[in-house]
N, C-alpha and C positions, 0 to 999 in steps of 0.2 A: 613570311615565307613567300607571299605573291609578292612583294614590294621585291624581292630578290630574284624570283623567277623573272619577272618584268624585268629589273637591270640586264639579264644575262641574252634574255631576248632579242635585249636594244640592240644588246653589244653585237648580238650573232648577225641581226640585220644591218648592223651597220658598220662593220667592219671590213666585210668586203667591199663598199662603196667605198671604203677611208681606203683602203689597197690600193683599190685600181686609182683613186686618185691621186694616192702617191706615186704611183706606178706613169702616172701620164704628165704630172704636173710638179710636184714634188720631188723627183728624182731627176731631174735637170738641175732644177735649182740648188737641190742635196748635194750636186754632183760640182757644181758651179762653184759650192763656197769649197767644198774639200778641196779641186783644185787652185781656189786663193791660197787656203791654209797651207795646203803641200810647198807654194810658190815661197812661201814665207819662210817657213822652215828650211829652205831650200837656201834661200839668201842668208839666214842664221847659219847654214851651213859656210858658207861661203865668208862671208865676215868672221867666223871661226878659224879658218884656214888664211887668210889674211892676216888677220891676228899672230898666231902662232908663225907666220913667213916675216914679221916685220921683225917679230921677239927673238928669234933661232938663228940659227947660222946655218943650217940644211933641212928642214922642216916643208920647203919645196924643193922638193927635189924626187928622183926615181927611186932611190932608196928608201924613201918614207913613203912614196906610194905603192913601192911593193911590199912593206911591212906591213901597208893596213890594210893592203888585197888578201896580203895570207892570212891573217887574222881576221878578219873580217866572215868568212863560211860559217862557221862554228856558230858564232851570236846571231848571225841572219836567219838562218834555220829555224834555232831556237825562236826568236821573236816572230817569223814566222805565227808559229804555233798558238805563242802568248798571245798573239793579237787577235786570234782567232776564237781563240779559248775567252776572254775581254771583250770582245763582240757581242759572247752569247751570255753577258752577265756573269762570268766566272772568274777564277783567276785558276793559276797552277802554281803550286811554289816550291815544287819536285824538280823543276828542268834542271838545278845546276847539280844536285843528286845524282838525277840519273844519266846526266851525263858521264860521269865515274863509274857507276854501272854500266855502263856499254862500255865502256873506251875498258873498265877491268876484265869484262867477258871477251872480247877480241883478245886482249892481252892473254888470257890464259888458255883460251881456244887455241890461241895461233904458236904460242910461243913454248906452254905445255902441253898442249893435246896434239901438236902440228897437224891442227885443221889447216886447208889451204885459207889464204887470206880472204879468200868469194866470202865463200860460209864461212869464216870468224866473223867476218864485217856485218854479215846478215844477221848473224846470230846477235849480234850486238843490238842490232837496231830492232830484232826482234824483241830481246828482253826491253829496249825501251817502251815498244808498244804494248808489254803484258803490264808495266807498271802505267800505263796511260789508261788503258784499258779496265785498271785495278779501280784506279781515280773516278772513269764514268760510271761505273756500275756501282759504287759504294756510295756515290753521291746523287747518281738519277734513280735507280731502281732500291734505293735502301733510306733516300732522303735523308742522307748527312751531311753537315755542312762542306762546302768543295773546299773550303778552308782550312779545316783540321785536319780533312782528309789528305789535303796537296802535303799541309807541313806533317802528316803524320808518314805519308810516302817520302819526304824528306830524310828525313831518317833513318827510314829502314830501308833505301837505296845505297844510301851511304852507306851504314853497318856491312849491308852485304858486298859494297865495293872491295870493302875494308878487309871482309872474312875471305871474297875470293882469290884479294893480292897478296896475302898475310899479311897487310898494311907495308906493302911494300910496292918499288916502281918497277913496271913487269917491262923491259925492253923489249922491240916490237924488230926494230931495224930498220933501214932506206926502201924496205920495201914498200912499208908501206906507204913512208912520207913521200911518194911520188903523186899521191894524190893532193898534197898541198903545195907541189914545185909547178911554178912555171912551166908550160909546155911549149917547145922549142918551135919558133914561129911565131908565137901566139901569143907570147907573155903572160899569160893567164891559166892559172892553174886547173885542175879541173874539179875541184872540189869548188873551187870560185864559179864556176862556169854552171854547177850543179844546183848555188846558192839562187844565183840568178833565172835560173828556170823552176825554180821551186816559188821566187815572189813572184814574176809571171804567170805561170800557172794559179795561183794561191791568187792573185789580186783579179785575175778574171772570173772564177770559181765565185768570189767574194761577192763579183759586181755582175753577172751574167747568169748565175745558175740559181733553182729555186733551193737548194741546198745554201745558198749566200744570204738568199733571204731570209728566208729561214731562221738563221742565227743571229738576224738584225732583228728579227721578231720578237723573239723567244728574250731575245740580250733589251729592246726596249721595254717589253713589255710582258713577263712570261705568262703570269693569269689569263691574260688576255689571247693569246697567242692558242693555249691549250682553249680556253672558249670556242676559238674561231675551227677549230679541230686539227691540228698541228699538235703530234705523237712528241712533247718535247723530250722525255726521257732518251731516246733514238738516236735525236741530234747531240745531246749532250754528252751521251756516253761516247758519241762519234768523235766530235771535237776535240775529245781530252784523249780521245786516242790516237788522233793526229797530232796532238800535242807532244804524245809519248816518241812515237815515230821521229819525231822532228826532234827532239832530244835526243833518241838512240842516235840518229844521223850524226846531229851534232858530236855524241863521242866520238863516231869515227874521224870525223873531221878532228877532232881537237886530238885525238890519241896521232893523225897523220904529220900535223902541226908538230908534235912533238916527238913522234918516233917511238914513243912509249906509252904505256896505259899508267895514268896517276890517278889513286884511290882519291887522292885529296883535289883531284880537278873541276872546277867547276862553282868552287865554292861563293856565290856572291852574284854566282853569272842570271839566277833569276830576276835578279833584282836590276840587273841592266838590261833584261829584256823586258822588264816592268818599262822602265825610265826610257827605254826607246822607243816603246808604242805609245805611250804614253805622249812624246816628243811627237813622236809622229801623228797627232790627233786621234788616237783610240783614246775611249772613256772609260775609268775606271767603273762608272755605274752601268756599261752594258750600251749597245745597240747604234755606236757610234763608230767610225774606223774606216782604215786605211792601210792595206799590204806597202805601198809605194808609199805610203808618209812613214810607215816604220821602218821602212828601208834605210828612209833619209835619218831619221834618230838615229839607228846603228851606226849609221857616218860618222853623225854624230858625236855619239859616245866613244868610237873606235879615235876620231882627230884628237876629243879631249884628253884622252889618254895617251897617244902618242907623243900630244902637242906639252903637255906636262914632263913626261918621260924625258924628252928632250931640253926644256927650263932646268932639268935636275934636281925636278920636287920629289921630296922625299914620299914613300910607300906610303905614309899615317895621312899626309896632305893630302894624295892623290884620293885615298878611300873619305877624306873629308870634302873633295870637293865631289867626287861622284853623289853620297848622300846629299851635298846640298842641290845638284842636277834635279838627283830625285823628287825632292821636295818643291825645287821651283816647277819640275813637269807635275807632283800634282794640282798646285796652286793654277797652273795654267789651264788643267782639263779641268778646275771649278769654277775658273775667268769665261772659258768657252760654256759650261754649259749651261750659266747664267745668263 
């Protein structure tokens, strides 16, 4: 019992020394290697896009870079979220769920209930955040694993995607896909433009506020964290409710993309917001990470897909070379954190 109070001692007295030392000396240098690694991935992006322009016949060109602009909001978001949620030691494996949940409550709001499109869209992004919300509180304040809890929110996102479409595709109309059309002048959509101030915002947040710290704390080290007196339940229920949020988003985006709410959307899409932050230097074990390195995975992952599509690799190939993506990004976040 004293040999134990003594440890805990130590740790209280010495852990704010370890802080500010990371805080003065160690966050330069933290900061120095992520932007090597960001530089890297960055050039893998680039040699992938070289790749795919030597193999194709139009793969450079404006039409392929406006198919990966429009595509491209939906998984940003998302990974977003992921990566944030992977900071703090967690995971979520509900995003591509509740994707189909929002994008089915918009659809039925708007198209049955003829809510105006504002509040359809909000409503959407709201039920994203009850189900995120669902996540923190069942796994900080009830201590269930965030793992059974994400795949058990899996599930029953879906089910009720399914129950609110009658498993059917609720047509939405052009009204709303203006949020994923280019805007005249600009070339750039606004759901693109939304994605983009959501990793800006979210990578400053990460690396400037003590809310960012926070979840680098809690994600390296959480016994410790809670020692040093840091409420982690708070942060954790927070995270995963921004995670939700950022999925509801995501529906909107992907139901704009497509003009219609599909129950069956989304399916798989957790697993490429895994494989993008992942890509982009977040650790699967917690307390490591990068907004702007997952940014560049999403690239990533959006060229390999395109750049396949365009080869005219079959659907089976394409989800076998994704799995294998996945497997070398985690092989790579165990290379790094050796």
């Amino acid at each position: 019992m004293t040999e134990n109070w003594f440890s805990k001692k130590q740790i209280l007295s010495n852990y704010p020394k370890a802080m500010a030392a990371n805080s003065s000396y160690g966050r330069p240098l933290r900061n120095l290697g992520l932007a090597f690694e960001e530089f890297f991935i960055f050039a893998a992006l680039l040699l992938l896009i070289t790749l795919f322009s030597l193999t194709t016949d139009n793969f450079f060109s404006i039409g392929t870079l406006r198919a990966i602009l429009t595509q491209l909001p939906a998984l940003t978001v998302i990974t977003i979220g992921m990566t944030l949620v992977l900071i703090s030691g967690g995971i979520d494996l509900s995003v591509g769920s509740v994707v189909a949940l929002s994008g089915a409550v918009i659809g039925v709001a708007y198209a049955e209930f003829e809510w105006p499109l504002l509040l359809a869209g909000a409503l959407g992004v709201f039920a994203g955040g009850c189900a995120g919300l669902v996540n923190g509180v069942l796994s900080s304040y009830f201590r269930l694993p965030i793992f059974i809890v994400t795949l058990g929110m899996l599930e029953a996102s879906r089910g009720l995607a399914y129950m609110a479409t009658a498993s059917q595709t609720v047509y939405i109309g052009a009204s709303i896909q203006s949020l994923s059309s280019p805007i005249e002048g600009a070339g750039l959509s606004i759901s693109f433009l939304v994605a983009m101030s959501l990793v800006t915002g979210a990578q400053l947040m990460l690396t400037r506020t003590v809310f960012g710290r926070y979840l680098v704390a809690i994600g390296t080290n959480q016994q410790a964290a809670k020692i040093s007196g840091i409420k982690v339940e708070p942060y954790v229920t927070a995270v995963l409710l921004i995670s939700g949020l950022l999925a509801g988003l995501g529906g909107l985006m992907n139901a704009a993309y497509l003009g219609a709410s599909d129950p069956n959307a989304g399916i798989g899409l957790e697993l490429s917001a895994i494989a993008a932050a992942v890509i982009g230097g977040t650790s699967l074990m917690g307390g490591r990470g990068s907004i702007i390195g997952a940014f560049i995975g999403v690239l990533i992952i959006s060229v390999l897909q395109i750049g396949l599509a365009q080869l005219g690799v079959s659907e089976p190939f394409k989800r076998l070379t994704t799995g294998i993506v996945i497997i070398l990004a985690v092989l790579l976040d165990r290379w790094r954190d050796r």
